[in-house]
C-alpha positions in Angstrom: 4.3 7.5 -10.7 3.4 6.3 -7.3 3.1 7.8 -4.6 2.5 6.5 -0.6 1.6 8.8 2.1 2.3 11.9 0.2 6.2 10.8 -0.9 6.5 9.9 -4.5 8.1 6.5 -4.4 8.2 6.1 -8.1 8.7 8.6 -10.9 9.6 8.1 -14.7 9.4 9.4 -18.0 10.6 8.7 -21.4 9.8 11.5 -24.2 10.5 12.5 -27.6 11.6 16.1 -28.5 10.9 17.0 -31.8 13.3 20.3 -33.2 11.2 23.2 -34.7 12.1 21.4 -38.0 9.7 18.3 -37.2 12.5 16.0 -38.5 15.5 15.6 -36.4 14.9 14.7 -32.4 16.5 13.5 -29.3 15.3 12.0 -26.1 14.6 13.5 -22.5 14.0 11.5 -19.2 13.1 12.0 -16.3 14.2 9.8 -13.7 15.4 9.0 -9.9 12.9 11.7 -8.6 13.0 12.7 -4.7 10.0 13.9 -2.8 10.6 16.8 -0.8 6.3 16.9 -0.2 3.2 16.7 -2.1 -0.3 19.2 -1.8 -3.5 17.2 -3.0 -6.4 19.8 -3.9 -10.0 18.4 -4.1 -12.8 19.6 -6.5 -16.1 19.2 -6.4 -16.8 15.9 -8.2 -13.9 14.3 -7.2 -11.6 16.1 -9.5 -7.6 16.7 -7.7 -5.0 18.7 -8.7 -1.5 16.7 -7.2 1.3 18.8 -6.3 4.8 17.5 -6.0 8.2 19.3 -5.3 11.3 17.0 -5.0 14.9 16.8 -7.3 15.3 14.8 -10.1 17.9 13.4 -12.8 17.5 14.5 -15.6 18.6 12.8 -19.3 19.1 13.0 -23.0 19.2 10.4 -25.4 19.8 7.7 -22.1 22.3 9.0 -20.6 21.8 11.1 -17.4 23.0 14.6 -17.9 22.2 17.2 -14.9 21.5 15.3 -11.5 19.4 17.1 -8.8 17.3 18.9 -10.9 14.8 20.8 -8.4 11.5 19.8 -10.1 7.8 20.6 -9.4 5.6 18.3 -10.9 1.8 19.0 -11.6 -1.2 16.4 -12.5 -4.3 18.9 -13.3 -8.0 16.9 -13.2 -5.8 13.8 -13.7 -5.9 14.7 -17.2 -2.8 16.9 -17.9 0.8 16.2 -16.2 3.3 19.5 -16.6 6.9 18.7 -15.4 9.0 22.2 -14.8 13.3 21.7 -14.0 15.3 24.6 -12.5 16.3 26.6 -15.7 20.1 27.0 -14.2 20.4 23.7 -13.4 19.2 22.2 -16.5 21.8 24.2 -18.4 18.9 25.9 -19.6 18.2 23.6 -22.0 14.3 23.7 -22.0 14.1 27.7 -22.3 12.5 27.8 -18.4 9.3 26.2 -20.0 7.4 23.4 -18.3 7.3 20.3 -20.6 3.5 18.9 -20.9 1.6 15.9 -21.5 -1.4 13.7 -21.0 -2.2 11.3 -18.2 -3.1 8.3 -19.5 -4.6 6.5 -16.5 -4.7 8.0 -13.3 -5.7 5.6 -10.2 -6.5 6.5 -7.0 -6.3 3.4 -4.6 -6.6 5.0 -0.6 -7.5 8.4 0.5 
């Protein structure tokens, strides 16, 4: 992800979903993501919370399948990312759940 001024100018993900088997699995991605505004919440110790609302495609196995996906995004602490879709418009294909992960690196270069 990066951002300038509060727009997200870059946003990309490639993931594995595992079935409740363990065994069989297929792609998602997240791609082409369109800022509609971002909330930055400071904590004491220089911990933030980023906020981001916006659309974006979303895909399976690498090909795009719903476009326009109204998507929040959350990075908690920079530690945790959680990526919700619009349950309709994803064909509700991820059961209205958010899809979770960890930030790996998290940079912040102005304020």
């Amino acid at each position: 992800m990066n951002v300038n001024n509060g727009s997200v100018t870059f946003f990309g993900t490639n993931m594995t979903w595992y079935n409740n088997n363990g065994i069989t699995s297929h792609t998602h991605e997240f791609l082409n993501f369109k800022s509609a505004g971002a909330k930055m919440i400071s904590f004491p110790g220089g911990a933030s919370n980023v906020y981001f609302k916006g659309m974006t495609d979303v895909g399976r196995n690498h090909r795009v399948v719903w476009k326009n996906v109204p998507t929040t995004i959350n990075i908690n602490h920079a530690k945790t990312v959680s990526i919700s879709v619009a349950d309709n418009a994803a064909n509700h294909h991820f059961a209205g759940q958010s899809i979770c992960g960890l930030v790996t690196s998290f940079t912040r270069l102005s304020k």
